[in-house]
C-alpha positions in Angstrom: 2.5 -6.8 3.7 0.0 -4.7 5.8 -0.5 -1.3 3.8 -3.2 1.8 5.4 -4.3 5.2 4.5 -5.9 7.9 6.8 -8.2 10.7 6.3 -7.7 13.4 8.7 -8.6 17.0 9.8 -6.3 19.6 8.0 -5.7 21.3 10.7 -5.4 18.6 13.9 -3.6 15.7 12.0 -4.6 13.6 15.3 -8.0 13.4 14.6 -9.0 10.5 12.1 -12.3 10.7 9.7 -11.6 7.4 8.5 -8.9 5.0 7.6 -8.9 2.5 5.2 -5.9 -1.1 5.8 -5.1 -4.0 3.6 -2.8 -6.6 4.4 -1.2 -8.6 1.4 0.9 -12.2 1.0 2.8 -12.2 -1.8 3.8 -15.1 -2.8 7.1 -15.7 -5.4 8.1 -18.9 -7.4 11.5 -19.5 -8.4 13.1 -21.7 -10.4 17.0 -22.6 -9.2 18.4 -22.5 -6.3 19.1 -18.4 -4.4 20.6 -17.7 -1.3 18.2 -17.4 1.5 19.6 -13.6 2.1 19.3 -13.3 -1.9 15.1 -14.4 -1.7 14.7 -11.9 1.6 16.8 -9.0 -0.3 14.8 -9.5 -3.6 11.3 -9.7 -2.2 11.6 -6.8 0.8 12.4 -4.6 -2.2 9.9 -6.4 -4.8 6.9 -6.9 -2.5 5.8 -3.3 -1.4 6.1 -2.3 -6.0 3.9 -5.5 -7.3 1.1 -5.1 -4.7 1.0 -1.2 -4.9 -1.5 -1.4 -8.2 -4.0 -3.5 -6.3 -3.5 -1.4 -3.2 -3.9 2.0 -5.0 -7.4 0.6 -6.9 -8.4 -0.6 -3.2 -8.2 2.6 -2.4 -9.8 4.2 -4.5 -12.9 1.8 -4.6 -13.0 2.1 -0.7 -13.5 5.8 -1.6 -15.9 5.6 -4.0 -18.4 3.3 -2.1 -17.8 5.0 0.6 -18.7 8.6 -0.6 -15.8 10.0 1.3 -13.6 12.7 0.1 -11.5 11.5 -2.5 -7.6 10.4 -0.8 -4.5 10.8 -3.2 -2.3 7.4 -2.9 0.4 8.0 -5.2 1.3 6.1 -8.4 4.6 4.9 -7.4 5.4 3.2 -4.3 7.6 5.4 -2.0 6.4 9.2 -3.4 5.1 11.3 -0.8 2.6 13.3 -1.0 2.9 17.3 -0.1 
């Protein structure tokens, strides 16, 4: 799962301060047998909520070591921002 975040200027959205990407395998067990469309179904909706905590706190340590200007990810997977 490849996940990013950019900083831009307010006022020309094209112009990138900095930009921060992580890309995450997730890997699930199971224990009986599912459908292959079933295991596909389950993890494209699963993935993207169970790396989001360790995405967010990458995020925000990225920030921090960085000294750049504090960027808002959002707590929940799939809330924009305004």
């Amino acid at each position: 799962m490849d996940l990013g975040v950019r900083l831009v200027d307010k006022s020309e959205s094209s112009v990138v301060f900095a930009f921060i990407e992580a890309d995450y395998i997730v890997d699930y067990r199971i224990k009986s047998d599912l459908q292959e469309e079933a295991l596909k179904a389950f993890a494209e909706f699963n993935a993207v909520h169970n790396v989001w905590p360790f995405w967010r706190q990458h995020v925000f340590d990225v920030v921090d070591k960085g000294r750049l200007p504090r960027i808002e990810v959002p707590f929940f997977a799939g809330l924009k921002l305004k």
